[in-house]
Every structure is written in C-alpha cells, then in structure tokens.
Z-matrix of the N, CA and C atoms (Angstrom, degrees):
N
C 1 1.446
C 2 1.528 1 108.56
N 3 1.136 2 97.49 1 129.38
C 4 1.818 3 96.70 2 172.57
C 5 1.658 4 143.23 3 -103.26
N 6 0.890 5 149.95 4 86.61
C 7 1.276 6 157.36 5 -145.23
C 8 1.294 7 111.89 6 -2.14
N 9 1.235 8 128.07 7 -38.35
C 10 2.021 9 119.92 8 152.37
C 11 1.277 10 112.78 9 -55.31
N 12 1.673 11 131.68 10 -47.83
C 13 0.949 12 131.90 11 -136.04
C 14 1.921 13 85.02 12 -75.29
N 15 1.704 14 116.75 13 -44.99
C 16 0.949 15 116.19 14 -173.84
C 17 1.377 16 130.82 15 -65.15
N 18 1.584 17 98.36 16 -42.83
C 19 1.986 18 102.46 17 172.29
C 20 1.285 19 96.03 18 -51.38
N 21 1.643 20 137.14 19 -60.32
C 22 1.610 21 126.96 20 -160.78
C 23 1.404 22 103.90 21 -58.16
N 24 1.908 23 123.91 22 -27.63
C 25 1.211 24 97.86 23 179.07
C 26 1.594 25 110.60 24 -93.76
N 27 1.333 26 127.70 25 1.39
C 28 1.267 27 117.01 26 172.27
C 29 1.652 28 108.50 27 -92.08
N 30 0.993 29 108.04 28 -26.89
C 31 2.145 30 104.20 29 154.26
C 32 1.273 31 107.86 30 -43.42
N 33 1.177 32 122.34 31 -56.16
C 34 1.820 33 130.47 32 -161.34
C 35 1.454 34 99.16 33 -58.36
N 36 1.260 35 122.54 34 -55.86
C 37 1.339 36 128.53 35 -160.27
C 38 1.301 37 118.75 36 -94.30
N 39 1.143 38 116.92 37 -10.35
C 40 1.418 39 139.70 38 169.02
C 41 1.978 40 120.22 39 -88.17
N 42 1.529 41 87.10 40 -23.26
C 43 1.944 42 91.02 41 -169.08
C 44 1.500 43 109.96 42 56.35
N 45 1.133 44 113.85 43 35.18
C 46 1.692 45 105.83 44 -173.65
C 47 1.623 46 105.26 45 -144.08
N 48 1.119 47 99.36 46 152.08
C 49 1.846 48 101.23 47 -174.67
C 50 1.296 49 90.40 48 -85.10
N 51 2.293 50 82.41 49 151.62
C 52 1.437 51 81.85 50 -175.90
C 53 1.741 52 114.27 51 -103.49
N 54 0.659 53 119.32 52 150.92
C 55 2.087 54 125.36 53 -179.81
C 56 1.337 55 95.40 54 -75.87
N 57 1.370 56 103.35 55 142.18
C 58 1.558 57 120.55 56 154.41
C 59 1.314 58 135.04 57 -58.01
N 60 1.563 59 94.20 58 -12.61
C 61 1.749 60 98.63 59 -168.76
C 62 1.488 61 105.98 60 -137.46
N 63 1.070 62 119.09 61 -158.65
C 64 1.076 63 119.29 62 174.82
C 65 1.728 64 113.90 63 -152.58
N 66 0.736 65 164.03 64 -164.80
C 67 1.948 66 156.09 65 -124.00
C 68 1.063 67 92.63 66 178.78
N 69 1.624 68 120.71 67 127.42
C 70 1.266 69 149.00 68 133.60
C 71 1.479 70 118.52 69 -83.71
N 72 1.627 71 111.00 70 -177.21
C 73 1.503 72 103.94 71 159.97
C 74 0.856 73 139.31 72 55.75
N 75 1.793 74 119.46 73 3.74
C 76 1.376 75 134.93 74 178.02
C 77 1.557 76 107.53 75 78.73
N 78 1.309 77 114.33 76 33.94
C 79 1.044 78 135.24 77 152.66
C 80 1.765 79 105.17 78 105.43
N 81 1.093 80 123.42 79 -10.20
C 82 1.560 81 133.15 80 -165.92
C 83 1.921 82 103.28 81 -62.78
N 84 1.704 83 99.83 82 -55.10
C 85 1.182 84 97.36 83 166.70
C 86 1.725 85 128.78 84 -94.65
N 87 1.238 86 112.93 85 165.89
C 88 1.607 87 132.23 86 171.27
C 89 1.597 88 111.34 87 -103.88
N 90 1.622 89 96.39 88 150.01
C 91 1.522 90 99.88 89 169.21
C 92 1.542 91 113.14 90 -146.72
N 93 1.404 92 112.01 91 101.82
C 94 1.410 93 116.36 92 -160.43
C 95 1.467 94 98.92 93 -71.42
N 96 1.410 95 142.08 94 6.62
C 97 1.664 96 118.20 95 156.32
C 98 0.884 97 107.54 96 -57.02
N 99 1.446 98 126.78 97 -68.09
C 100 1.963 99 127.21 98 -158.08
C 101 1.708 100 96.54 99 -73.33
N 102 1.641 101 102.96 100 -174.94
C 103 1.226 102 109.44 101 175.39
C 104 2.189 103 92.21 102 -135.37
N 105 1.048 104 97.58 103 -157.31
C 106 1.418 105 114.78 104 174.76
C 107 1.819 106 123.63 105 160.19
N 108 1.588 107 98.98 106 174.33
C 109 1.102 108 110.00 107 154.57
C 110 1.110 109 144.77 108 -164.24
N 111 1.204 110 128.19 109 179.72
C 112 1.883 111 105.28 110 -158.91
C 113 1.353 112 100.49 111 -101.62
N 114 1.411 113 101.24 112 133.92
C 115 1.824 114 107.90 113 175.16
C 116 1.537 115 111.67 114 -113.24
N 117 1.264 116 119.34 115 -177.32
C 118 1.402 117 139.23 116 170.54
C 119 1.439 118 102.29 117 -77.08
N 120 1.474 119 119.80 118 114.35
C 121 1.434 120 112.58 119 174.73
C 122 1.450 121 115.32 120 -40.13
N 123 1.769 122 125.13 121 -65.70
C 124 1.280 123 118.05 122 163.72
C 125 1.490 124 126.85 123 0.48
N 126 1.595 125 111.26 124 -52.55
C 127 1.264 126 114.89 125 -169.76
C 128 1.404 127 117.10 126 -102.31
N 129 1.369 128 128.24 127 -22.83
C 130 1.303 129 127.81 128 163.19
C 131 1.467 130 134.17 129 -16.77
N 132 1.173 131 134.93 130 -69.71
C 133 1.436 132 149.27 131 168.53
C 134 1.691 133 104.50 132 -35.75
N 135 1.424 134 103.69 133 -54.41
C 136 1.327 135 122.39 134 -164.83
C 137 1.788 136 101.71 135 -76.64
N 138 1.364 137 129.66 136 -22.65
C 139 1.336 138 126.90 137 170.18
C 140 1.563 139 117.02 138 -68.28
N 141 1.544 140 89.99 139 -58.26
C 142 1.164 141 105.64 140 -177.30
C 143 1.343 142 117.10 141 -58.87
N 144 1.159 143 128.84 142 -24.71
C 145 1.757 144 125.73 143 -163.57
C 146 1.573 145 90.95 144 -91.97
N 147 1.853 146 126.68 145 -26.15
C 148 1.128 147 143.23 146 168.59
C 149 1.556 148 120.91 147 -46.44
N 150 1.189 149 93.24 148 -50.84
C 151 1.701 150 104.23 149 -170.77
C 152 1.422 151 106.40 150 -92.10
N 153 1.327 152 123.60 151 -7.15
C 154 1.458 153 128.41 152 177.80
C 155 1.624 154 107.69 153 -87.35
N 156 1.120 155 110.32 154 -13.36
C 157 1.929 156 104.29 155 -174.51
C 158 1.920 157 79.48 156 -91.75
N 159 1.162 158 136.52 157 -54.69
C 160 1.260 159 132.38 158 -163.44
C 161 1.618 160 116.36 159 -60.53
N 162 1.535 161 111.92 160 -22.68
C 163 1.537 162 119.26 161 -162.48
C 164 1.884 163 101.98 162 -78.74
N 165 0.886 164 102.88 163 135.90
C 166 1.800 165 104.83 164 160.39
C 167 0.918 166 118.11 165 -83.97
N 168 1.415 167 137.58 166 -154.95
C 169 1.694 168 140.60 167 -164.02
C 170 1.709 169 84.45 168 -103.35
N 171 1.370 170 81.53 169 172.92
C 172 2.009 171 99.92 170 -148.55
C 173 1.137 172 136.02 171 37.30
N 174 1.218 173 126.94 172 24.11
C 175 1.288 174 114.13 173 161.04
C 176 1.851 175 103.28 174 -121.59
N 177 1.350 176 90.04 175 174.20
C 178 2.057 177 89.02 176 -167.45
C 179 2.044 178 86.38 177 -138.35
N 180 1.301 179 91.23 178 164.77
C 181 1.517 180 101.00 179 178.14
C 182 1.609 181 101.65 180 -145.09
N 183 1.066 182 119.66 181 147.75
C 184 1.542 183 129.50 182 164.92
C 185 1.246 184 114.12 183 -176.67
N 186 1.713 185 108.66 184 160.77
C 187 1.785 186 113.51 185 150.48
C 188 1.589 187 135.83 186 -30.84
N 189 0.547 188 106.96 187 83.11
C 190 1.531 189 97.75 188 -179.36
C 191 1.936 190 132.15 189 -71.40
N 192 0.850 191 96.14 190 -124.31
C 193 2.013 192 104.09 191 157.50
C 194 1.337 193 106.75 192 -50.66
N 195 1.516 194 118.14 193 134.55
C 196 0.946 195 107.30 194 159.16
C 197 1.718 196 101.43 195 -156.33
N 198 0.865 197 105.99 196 5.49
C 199 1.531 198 114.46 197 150.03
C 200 1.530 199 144.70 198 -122.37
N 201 1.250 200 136.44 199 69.73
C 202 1.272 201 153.90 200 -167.22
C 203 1.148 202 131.96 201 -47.23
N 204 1.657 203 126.30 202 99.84
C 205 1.011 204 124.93 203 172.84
C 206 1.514 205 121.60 204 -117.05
N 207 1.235 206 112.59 205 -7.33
C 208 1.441 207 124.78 206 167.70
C 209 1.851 208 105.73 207 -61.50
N 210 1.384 209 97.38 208 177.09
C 211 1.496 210 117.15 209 165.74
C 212 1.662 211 117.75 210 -30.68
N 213 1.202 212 114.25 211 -41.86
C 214 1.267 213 119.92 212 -172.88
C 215 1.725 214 113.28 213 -111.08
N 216 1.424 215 96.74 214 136.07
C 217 1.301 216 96.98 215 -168.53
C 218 1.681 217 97.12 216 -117.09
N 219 1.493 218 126.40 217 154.17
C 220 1.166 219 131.29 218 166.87
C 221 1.267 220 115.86 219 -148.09
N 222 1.359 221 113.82 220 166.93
C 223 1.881 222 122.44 221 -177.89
C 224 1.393 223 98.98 222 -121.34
N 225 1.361 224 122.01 223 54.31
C 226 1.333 225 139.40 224 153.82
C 227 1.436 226 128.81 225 -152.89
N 228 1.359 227 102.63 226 -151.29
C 229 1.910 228 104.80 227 -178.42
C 230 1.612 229 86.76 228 -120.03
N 231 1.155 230 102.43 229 -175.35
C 232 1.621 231 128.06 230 -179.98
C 233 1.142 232 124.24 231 -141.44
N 234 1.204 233 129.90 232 75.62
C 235 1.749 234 165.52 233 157.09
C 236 2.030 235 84.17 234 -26.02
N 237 1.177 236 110.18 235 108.57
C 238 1.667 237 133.04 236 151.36
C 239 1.288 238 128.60 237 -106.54
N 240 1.628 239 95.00 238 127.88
C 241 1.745 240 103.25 239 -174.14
C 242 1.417 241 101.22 240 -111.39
N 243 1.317 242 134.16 241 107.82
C 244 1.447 243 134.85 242 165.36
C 245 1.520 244 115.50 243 -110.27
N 246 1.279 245 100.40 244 158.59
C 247 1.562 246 116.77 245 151.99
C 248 1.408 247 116.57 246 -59.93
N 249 1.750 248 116.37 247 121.13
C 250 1.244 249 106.86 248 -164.49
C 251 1.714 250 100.09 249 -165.09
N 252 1.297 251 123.18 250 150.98
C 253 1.486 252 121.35 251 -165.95
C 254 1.948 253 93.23 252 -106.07
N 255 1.136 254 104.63 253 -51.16
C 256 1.988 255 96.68 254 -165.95
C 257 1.550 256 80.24 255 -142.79
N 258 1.731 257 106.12 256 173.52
C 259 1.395 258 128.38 257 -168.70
C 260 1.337 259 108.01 258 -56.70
N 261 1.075 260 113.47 259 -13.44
C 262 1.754 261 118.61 260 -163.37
C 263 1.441 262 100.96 261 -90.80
N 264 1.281 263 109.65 262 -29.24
C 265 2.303 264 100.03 263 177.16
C 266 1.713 265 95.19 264 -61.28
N 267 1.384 266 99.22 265 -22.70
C 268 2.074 267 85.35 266 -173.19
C 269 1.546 268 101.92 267 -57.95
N 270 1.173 269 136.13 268 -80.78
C 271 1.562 270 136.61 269 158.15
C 272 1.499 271 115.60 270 13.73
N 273 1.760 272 103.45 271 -60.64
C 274 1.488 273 112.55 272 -167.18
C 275 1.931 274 84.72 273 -71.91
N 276 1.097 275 107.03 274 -80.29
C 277 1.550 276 109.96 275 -163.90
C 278 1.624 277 108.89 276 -35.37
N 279 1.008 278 129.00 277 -55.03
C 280 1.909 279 122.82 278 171.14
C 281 1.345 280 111.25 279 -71.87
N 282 1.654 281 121.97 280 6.73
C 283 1.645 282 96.31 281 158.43
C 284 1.598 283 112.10 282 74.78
N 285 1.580 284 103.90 283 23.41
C 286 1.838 285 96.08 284 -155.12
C 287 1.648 286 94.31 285 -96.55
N 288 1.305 287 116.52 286 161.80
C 289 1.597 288 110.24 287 179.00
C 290 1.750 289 102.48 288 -162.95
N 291 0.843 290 109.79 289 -138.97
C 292 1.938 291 119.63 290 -160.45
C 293 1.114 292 106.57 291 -155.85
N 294 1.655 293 141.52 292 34.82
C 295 1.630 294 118.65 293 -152.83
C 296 1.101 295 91.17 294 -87.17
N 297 1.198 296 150.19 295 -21.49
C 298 1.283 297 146.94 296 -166.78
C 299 1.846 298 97.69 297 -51.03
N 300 1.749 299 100.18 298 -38.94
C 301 1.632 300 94.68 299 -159.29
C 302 1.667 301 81.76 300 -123.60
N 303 1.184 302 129.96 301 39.09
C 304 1.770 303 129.45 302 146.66
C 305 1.505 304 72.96 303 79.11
N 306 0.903 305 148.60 304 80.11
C 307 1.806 306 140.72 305 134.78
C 308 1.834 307 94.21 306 -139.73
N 309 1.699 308 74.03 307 139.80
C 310 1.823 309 102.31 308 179.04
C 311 1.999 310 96.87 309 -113.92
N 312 1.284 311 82.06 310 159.44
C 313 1.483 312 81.96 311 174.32
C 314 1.381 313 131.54 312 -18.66
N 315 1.206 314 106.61 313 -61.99
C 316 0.948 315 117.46 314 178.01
C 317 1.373 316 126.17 315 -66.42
N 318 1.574 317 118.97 316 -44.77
C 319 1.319 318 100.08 317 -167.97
C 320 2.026 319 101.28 318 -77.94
N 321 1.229 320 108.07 319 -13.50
C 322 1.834 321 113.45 320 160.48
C 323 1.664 322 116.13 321 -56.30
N 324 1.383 323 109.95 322 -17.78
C 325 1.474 324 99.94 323 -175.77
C 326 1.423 325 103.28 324 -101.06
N 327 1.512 326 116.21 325 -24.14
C 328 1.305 327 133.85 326 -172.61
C 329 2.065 328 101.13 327 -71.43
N 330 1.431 329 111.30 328 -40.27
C 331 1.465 330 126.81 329 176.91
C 332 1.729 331 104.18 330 -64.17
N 333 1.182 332 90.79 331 -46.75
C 334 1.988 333 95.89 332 -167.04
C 335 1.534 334 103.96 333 -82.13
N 336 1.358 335 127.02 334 -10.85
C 337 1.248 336 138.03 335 163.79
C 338 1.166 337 112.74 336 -48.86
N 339 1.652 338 113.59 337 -71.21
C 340 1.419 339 136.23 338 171.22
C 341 1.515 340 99.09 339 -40.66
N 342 1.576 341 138.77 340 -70.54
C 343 0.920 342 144.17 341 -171.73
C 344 1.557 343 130.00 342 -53.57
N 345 1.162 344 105.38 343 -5.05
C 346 1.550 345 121.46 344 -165.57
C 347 1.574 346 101.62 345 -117.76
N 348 1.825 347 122.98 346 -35.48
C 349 1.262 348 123.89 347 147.84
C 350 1.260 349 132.74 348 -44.24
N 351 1.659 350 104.91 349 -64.11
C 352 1.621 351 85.58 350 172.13
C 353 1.565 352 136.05 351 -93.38
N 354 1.461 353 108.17 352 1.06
C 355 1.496 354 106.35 353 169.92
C 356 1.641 355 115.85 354 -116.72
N 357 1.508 356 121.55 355 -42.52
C 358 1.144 357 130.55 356 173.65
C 359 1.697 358 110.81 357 134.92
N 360 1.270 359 144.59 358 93.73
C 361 1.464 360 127.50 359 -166.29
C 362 1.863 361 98.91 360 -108.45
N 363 1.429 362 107.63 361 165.25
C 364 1.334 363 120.30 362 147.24
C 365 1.015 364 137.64 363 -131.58
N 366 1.356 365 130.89 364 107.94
C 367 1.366 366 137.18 365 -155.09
C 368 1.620 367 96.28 366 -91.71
N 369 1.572 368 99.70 367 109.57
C 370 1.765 369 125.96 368 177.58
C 371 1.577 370 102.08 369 -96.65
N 372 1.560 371 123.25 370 -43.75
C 373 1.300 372 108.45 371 -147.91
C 374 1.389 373 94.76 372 -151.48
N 375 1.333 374 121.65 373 122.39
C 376 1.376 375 125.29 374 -174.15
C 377 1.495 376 114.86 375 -132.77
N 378 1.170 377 129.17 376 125.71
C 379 1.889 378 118.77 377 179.93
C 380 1.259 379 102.61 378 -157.03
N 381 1.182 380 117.43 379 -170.57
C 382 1.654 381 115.23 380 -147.65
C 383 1.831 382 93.95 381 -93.97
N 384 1.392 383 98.40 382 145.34
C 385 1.659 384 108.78 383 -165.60
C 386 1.579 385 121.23 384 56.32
N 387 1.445 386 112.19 385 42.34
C 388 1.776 387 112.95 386 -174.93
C 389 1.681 388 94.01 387 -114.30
C-alpha cells in the first residue's frame, strides 16, 4: 500500500477529507510528507488501531495534534499517515520531544527504545511536548 493508497483509505473510514499535510508544533506548523485528517476524539484510538491492521511495512499511523494553537483551530484530533520504517519515525514525524526534561527527539526515541526493550511499548499518539 502506498501513502495515497492509505490517506484515500483513511478518508473512507474516517468520512473526512483528507489534508495534504500533516501539523507539528501544536498545530502552528505543516509537514507536506505525511497527510491526515481530523477526527472526533471519540473515534481516534479506534481509527487508528483500524488503519494499522490494513497498513504494510513503511508506512506508520497515529494521533497526532490534538491541541491547537496555530492558525487552525479544530474540535478534534488529527489521525497521520506517513512514510515510516518502526514506531519511532512517529516521534520524528510529530516533532515530539521532552524539553521540559533536556530531551530532543532523539534522545526521547533513544529513552523509549530502552523502554520498548524491556517491557514492550506502542506508540499511538505523538505531538509536540508528549
């Protein structure tokens, strides 16, 4: 499946148009690799765990934005479909980090690494400062 093939099927199942981009930054910025679209929180979890039995290798799905302070405002979450190798490009693609406690992306993916070795994690929902 290829990253169109998936936004058209996460439109389908979603009833919602899909965006070209996808929201960083608490929504201020865009990132025209991924695509998305905005759902009913209610239904979020339940898309996403949806579109993950359908996805093949490289692509990733999760929560995205879900609090808006940029230009655009919404009364939902934002379901992102990117190009992506393991749970950890989700991190890179939402821009998510720790500065509160001095972690950048990376050294957060490098932490959740550790964390996913010895117990097992799944990264559903990632956005800036999560």
């Amino acid at each position: 499946m290829s990253l169109d093939d998936a936004a058209a099927r996460l439109a389908e199942i979603s009833r919602a148009s899909i965006r070209g981009y996808s929201n960083y930054d608490l929504g201020r910025n865009r990132d025209p690799k991924a695509k998305s679209v905005i759902a009913p929180h209610d239904r979020s979890q339940q898309l996403v765990a949806e579109l993950r039995e359908e996805l093949g290798p490289n692509l990733i799905c999760f929560i995205g934005t879900t609090r808006w302070l940029g230009d655009e405002e919404h009364d939902g979450d934002e379901i992102v479909i990117a190009n992506g190798k393991s749970q950890f490009d989700i991190l890179r693609v939402a821009r998510s980090d720790a500065i509160n406690y001095g972690m950048e992306t990376e050294d957060l993916i490098k932490k959740l690494k550790e964390y996913d070795d010895q117990f097992g994690i799944d990264i559903f929902h990632a956005e800036t400062d999560t």
